[in-house]
N, C-alpha and C positions, 0 to 999 in steps of 0.2 A: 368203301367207295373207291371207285377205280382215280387215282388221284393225277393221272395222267391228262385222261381222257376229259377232266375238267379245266385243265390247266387249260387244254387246246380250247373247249367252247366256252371257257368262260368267260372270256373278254367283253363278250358285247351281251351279257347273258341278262343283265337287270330292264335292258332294253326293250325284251317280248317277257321277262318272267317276273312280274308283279304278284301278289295278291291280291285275289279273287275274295270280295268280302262277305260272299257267298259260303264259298270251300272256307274262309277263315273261322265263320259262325260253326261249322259242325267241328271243326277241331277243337274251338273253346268248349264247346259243349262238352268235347270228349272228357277236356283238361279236367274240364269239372273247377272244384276248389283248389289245385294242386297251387300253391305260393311258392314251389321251389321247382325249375325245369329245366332239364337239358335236354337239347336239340341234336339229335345225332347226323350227321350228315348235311349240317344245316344251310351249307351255300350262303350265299347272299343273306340268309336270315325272313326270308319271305314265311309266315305265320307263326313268330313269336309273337308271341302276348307281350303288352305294353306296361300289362298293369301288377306285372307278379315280377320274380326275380328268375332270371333266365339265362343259361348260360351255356352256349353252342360250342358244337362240336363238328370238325370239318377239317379234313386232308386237304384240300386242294389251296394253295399259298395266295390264289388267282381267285378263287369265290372269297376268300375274306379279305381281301383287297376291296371289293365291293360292296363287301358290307357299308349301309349308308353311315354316316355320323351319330352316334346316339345309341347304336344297337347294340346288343347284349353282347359283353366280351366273348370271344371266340378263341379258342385252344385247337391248336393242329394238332390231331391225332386220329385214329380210322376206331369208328363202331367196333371192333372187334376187340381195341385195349382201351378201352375207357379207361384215362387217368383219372377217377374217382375211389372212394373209399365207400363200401356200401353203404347202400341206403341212404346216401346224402342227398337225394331228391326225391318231391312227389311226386312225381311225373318224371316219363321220357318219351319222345316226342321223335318222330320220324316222317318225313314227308317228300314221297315218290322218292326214297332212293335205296330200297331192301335191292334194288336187283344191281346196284352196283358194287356191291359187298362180296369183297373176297370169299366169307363164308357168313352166309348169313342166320343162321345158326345160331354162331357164338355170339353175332352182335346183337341177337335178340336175348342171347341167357348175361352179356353185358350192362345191356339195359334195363333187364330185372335185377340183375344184383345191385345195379345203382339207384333205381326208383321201386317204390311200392304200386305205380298204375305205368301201363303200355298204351299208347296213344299212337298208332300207323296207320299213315294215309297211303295208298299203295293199291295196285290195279290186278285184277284178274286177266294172266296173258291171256287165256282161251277166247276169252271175250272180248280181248280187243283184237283178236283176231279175225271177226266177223264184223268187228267196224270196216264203214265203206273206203277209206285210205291205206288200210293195210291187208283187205281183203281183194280189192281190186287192182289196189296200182303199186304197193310196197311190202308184199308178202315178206320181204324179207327181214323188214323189221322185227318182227314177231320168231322167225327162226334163230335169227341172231340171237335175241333176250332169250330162247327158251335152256332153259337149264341154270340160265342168271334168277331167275324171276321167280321164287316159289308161289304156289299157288296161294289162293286165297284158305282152302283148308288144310293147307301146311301148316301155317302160319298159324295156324288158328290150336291147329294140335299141339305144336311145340310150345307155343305159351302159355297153353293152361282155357280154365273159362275166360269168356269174352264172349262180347257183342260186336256183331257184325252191322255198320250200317251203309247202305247202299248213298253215294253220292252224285247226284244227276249234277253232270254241266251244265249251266246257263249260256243261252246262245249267244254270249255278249261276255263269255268269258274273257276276264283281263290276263289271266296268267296263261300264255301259251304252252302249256304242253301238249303233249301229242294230238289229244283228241279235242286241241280245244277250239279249234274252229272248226267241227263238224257240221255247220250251217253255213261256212264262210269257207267253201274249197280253197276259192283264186287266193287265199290268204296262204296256200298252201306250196305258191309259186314264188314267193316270194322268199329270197335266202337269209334276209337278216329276220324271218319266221323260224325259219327252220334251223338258221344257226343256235335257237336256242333248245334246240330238241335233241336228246342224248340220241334218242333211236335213228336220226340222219347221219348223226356223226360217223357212227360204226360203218353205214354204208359205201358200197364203193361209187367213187364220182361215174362210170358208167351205170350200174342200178340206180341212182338218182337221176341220171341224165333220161334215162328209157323211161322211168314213172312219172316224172313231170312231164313228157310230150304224150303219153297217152291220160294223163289229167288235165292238160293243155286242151286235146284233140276234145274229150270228151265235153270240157265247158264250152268251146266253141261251136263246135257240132249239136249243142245241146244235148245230147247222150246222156250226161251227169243228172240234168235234171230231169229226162224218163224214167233214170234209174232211182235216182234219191231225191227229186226233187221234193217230194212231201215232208220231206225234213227242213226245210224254208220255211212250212208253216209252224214247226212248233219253239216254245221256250225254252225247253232242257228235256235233258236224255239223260239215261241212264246207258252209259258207253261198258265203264266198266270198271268204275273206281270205286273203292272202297274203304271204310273208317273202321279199324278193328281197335278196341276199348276192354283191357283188361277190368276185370269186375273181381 
């Protein structure tokens, strides 16, 4: 993980990036039985389990600062050198952050040499590239991540068998990331929103300044809701995230 790049947004990052106890339910589901986990990339510590022994992994000096009172000790070091000795955990546990990995490769053949199950939460770029925020007003999010971001059957080759399961947002998602208010645009205007979103950060302050007035123009003008308004009526979507689960 880019251990810069968190230092800058992480400040105020606990603020929009909670746990969604939605998204929490299929990751435990993933964990399955594993009583032993490490969290690679784990920031703030947003869906460890409470109820097993857990122990996070995170570069950025600024996300484990925030970690709350209580949460599973945390070791600075990046996904790609796991200071472990194999196979000293059941599980390892990764959640939306393959694409900030120097090489994300190694910290996936990292994570198998230190657990027996692979547990990743993580997004198909293609597809969020035809979400209505990055298809209409911030294309460039999705250029920027491309070549960070392996696909979803990348990922899927390089570790081996696995199950794929698709993970629909709730339109009342708590944990802000990218696509999480895809029912709640004007939420999208707002910068202590977006300060918790890696994909604004990279942007430059003119391309965020041009996509928020044509998202401005568009909710005012009502435009936004000829185009997408029937997304107002529903519960959850499947945008583009996904839960890969070595088997």
């Amino acid at each position: 993980m880019t251990q810069a790049l968190y230092d800058q947004i992480g400040a105020t990052y606990t603020s929009t990036r909670r746990p969604d106890p939605r998204i929490a339910a299929a990751i435990r589901r993933g964990l399955g039985q594993a009583a032993r986990v490490v969290n690679v990339g784990a920031g703030a510590g947003a869906y460890e389990p409470a109820d097993r022994l857990v122990v996070a992994v995170e570069p950025s000096r600024r996300m484990i600062q925030q970690r709350p009172a209580g949460a599973a000790a945390a070791i600075q070091a990046s996904a790609e050198a796991l200071p472990f000795r194999s196979g000293t955990f059941d599980a390892a546990l990764a959640v939306l952050t393959l694409h900030h990995w120097s090489n994300w490769r190694r910290g996936l053949d990292e994570m198998q040499r230190v657990a027996d199950r692979l547990v990743i939460f993580t997004f198909e770029l293609e597809d969020l590239g035809i979400f209505w925020l990055t298809q209409r007003y911030f294309p460039e999010i999705v250029e920027l991540t491309r070549g960070q971001c392996p696909s979803i059957d990348d990922v899927a080759a390089h570790i081996g068998t696995c199950r794929v399961e698709s993970v629909p947002v709730p339109h009342d998602c708590v944990d802000g990331f990218l696509a999480a208010y895809w029912r709640r645009p004007e939420a999208y205007l707002d910068s202590s929103v977006r300060a918790g979103m890696s994909g604004f950060s990279r942007l430059g302050a003119e391309v965020v300044t041009r996509g928020l007035a044509r998202l401005r123009s568009d909710l005012e003008s009502g435009e936004w809701d000829r185009r997408f308004g029937d997304l107002r009526q529903l519960e959850a979507i499947d945008v583009c995230y996904r839960i890969l689960v070595t088997t």
